[in-house]
Structures are given as structure tokens and as C-alpha cells.
N, C-alpha and C positions, 0 to 999 in steps of 0.2 A: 504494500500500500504506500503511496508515495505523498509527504509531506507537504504540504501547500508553501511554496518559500513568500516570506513576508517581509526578509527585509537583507540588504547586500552589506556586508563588508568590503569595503574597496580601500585597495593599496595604491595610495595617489603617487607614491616614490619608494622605490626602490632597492633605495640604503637610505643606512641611520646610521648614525657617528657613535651613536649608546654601544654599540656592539656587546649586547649582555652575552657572559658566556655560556647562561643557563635558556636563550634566545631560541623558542619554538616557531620563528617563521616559518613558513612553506618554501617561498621563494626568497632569492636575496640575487638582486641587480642593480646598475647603475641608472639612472633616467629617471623621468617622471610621465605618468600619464599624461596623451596629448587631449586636449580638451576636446577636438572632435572622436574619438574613440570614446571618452567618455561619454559625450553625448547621445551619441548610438545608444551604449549603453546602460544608459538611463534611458533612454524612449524603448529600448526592449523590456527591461526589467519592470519598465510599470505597467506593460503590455500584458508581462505575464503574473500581475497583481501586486508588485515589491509597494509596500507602504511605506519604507522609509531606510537610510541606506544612512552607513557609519565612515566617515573616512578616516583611512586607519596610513602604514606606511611600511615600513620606513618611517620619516616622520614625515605629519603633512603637512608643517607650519613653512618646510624648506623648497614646497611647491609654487615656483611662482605665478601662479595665477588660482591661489586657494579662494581665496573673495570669490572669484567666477566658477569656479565647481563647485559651492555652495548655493549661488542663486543659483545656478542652473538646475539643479537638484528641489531646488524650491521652486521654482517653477516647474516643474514636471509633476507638482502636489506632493511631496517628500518632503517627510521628516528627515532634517540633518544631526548626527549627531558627532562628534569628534574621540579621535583616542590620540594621546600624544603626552613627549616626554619634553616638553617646550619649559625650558628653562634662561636661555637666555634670552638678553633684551630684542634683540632684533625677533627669536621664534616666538616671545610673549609681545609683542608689538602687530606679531601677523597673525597669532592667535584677537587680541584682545579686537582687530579692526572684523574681527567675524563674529565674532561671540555673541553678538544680541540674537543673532540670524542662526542660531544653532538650542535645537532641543534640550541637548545637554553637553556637557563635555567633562570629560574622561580624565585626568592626571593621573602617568601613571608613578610609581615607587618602590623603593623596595627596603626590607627591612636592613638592620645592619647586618644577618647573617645572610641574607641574600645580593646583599653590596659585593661582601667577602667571596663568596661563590661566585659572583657573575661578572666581580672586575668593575659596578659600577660607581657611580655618583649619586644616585637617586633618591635622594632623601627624601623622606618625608617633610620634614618642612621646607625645602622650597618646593617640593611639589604643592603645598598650602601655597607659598607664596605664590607660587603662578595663579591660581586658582583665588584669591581673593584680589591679581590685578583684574579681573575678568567681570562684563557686565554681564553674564548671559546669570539666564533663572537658576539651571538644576545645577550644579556643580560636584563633582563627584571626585574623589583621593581612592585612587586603588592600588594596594600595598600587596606586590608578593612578596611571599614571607618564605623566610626558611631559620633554624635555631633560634626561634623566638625567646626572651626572658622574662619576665614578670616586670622589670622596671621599664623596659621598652614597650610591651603594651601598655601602661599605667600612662606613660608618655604622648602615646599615641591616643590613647582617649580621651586627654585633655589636650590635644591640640586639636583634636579635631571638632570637639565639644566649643573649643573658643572660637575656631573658626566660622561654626557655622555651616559644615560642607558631610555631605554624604561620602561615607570610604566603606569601599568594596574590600576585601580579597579573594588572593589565591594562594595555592602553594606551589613551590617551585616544581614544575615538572619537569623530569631529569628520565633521558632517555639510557637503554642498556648500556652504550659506551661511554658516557660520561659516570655513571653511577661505576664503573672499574676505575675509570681515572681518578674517582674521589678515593677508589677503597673501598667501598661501601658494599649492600649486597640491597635489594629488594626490600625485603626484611627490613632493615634498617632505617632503609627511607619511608617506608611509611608510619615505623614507628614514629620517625620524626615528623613525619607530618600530622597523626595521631598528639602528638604533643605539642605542638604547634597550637591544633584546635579549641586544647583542654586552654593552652590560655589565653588565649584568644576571648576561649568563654568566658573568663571571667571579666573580663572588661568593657565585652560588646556584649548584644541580642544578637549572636549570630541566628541566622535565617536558616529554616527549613531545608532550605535550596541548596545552601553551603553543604551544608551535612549531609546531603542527598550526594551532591558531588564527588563527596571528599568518598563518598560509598561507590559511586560510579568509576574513580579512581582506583580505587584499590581492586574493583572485580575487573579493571580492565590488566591491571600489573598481575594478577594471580587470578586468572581466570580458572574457576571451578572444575574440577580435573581437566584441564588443559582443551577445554570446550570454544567454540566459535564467537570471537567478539560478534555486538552484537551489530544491526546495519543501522547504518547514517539514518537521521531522525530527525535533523536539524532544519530546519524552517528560514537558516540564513545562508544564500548564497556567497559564492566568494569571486573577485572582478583582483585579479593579479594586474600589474602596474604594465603591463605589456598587450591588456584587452583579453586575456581570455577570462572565460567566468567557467567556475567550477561548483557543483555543488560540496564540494570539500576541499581545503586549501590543500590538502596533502592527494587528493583523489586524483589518478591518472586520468579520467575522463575530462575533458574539455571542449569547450565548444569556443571561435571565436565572436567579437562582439562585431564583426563586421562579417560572417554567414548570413546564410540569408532569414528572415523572420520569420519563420516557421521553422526551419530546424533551429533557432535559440528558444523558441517557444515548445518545441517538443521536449528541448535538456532539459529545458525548466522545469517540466510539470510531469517528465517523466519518472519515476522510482529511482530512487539514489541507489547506485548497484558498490557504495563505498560502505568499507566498516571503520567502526570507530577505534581510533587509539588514543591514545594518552595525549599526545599533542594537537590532535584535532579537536578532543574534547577542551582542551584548553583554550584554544582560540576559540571556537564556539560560545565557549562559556561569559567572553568578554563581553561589556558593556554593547546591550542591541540599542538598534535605530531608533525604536520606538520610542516615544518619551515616557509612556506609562509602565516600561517594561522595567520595574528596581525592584523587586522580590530579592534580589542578593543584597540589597546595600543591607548594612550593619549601624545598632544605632549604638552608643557610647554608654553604660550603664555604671 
């Protein structure tokens, strides 16, 4: 039975300078999407009912001409909503000049034990500070976590409680050849993300959803005597930065955005023949198009 897709993840560029080393993209290239590819595909994807589409990247603040793949998007009746790791003045300057025109927007972050792991910068508070230079309504702190401690969520519940802004998480997803390169075994990592959770809860109202996840996680890492992931389910298309659109970022199947309009309307609305992994479900699970769609955010307790 094939899932009605409702809203598109689009990769407006190519590369990001963040280079996380724990980084589940699908694709990683140099360029940016051209605005009439995009366009296409946007007049496809509302063809075959998308109600509202995320620009995601690389990063998108380093796309120049983000202002105009926003209205354009809004003119096709699409909700826009943004994911981005815009921390300096010129990317929060090309964030801030879009912001009103955007649903929600996304900052992403990462804990200190996930700094340490992934080589980055991404703090939590400037991800705040980006996020409180911004006019837009929904504003959203999303923090993947890995060796969480008791004083750092404590921290993170009162920054985020002063700031005023919705924070999402995840946990780090660490595929079979990095979990050797740490040392580690299976086991291990999801102990640690099992503890992660535990304190996580004390701090926040973690969501239904989370815990649902963190369970989808783990039967995808130790699938039950070694039984069939299960199939793609996911309701958001994916539009890689070079126009093709997949229903799964990691799925071999592709269609281009410049085919002709009945075979993008058949990919679309045909049965996802992709199964689920651990890094597909991770991008899936990131902040959707919709603006009503926040069952994961987390509130500060």
C-alpha cells in the first residue's frame, strides 16, 4: 500500500562546511540547485499533492538566490519551512531576510559529547542565538545528543526555557563502520542512547514520538532474529540538489525533475519499493514542512 507523500525535503546545496563526522546525508556534492529545476519541481510535486516542502542542504543560507526559492514555493501554495546550521553573520543575515516568509525554522546543534564525536562547533547557545536574531513565528533548537550528563541537560533546559524557543532531539546515528572506528559494538550504542533518554527525561516532557523512535531504532540495529527491515512509510519525498527526487534519500530509485509529468506523477504515488535503515529513518524523522506537524518538540520541565 503506498503512502500519500505530503511534503518534500529539498537539498538546495550540496556541501556544508559543518562536515559532522557522525553526518547521515545521502548525497554530498559541490553546487547548488538551479532555480528553474527547482521550479519544475515544485509545479510537479504539488501536482502530485506535496503541501508543503523543507529546504534542507548542505546549508541553505549559502544558496544565493534562497529569498526566491522561498516565494517560489509560496506561490505554488506551500508551506516553507527551513533546517540549517547558520551561525555566522552573513548565513544569519540571509536567514533573518527570509524568516517572516517561512513556517518554521529548524537550528540545528549538538550536544558536547556529540561536538567531540562529530568534530563540531555547534553549540547550543549560538544555535539560541541564531534563533532569537530571527522574526519568523515557530522557532525550533534541535540538539543531537550523544554522552549526555545531568549538568548539561539542566543547562539546556534553562536556556531554552529563557529563550522562549521549541528544541527537538535526536540521537546520534552511527552506522556499522564508524561504531568499529569508535570501538564500540551495537550493544553499547544503544545503551548509550538508552541513557541519553533516561536524562533527557528528566528535564524535558519528552514526546510519545521520541520514544516511539528511539524503539524504531533499536529494532532496526537488532532486528528480531535477523528478520526483514520493514518498507519505506514515509509520507516525505526527497528532491537531491542535482533535481532528482526520491522517495528515500538513501533509495536507489529515482526519477528526474525534468521527465516527463506522468512518469514523476507515477514515482510519486507509486508504492515505495525502499526499506528502512537507521539513517533514512533519521532524516525522515527531521523537522516536516508542515507547520502543524511538532509532536516531537520537547517542553523544558
Amino acid at each position: 500500500m503506498s503512502t500519500q507523500v505530503r511534503t518534500a525535503l529539498i537539498s538546495t546545496a550540496g556541501h556544508c562546511k559543518v562536515a559532522c563526522g557522525f553526518c547521515f546525508r545521502a548525497d554530498r556534492a559541490h553546487g547548488f540547485l538551479d532555480t528553474a529545476t527547482y521550479t519544475r519541481t515544485l509545479s510537479r510535486l504539488r501536482e502530485a499533492g506535496v503541501e508543503g516542502v523543507c529546504l534542507s542542504g548542505g546549508e541553505p543560507t549559502h544558496h544565493p538566490r534562497l529569498r526566491q526559492l522561498v516565494r517560489l514555493a509560496r506561490q505554488f501554495g506551500m508551506a516553507v519551512s527551513m533546517v540549517t546550521s547558520a551561525r555566522t553573520a552573513a548565513e544569519v543575515a540571509a536567514l533573518s531576510r527570509v524568516a517572516r516568509l517561512l513556517a518554521n525554522v529548524t537550528v540545528s546543534a549538538d550536544s558536547q559529547g556529540a561536538m567531540a564525536l562529530g568534530r563540531t562547533t555547534r553549540t547550543a547557545t549560538s544555535g539560541i542565538d541564531t534563533l532569537r536574531a530571527l522574526g519568523t513565528g515557530t522557532k525550533i533548537l534541535h540538539v543531537t545528543c550523544w554522552d549526555l550528563n545531568d549538568e548539561e541537560c539542566r543547562e539546556l533546559a534553562g536556556l531554552v526555557s529563557w529563550a522562549g524557543v521549541e528544541v527537538q532531539f535526536s540521537p546520534v546515528v552511527l552506522d556499522e563502520r564508524t561504531l568499529r572506528r569508535e570501538g564500540g559494538s551495537v550493544q553499547d550504542y544503544l545503551a548509550r542512547q538508552q541513557l541519553d533518554a533516561e536524562l533527557l527525561g528528566r528535564h524535558f516532557d519528552l514526546s510519545d514520538r521520541y520514544r516511539a523512535y528511539l524503539g524504531e531504532l533499536r529494532g532496526l540495529q537488532l532486528p528480531a532474529g535477523g528478520g526483514e527491515r520493514w518498507q519505506c512509510r514515509s509520507a516525505t519525498a526527497y528532491v537531491s540538489a542535482d533535481g532528482r527526487i526520491r522517495r528515500c534519500p538513501y533509495g536507489q530509485a529515482s526519477v528526474s525533475a525534468h521527465a516527463p509529468r506522468a512518469a514523476i506523477g507515477q514515482f510519486l504515488t507509486a508504492p515505495a519499493q525502499d526499506r528502512v535503515t537507521p539513517d533514512c529513518a533519521a532524516i525522515c524523522r527531521r523537522p516536516a514542512a508542515a507547520p502543524d506537524d511538532r509532536s516531537a518538540s520537547c517542553a523544558a520541565v
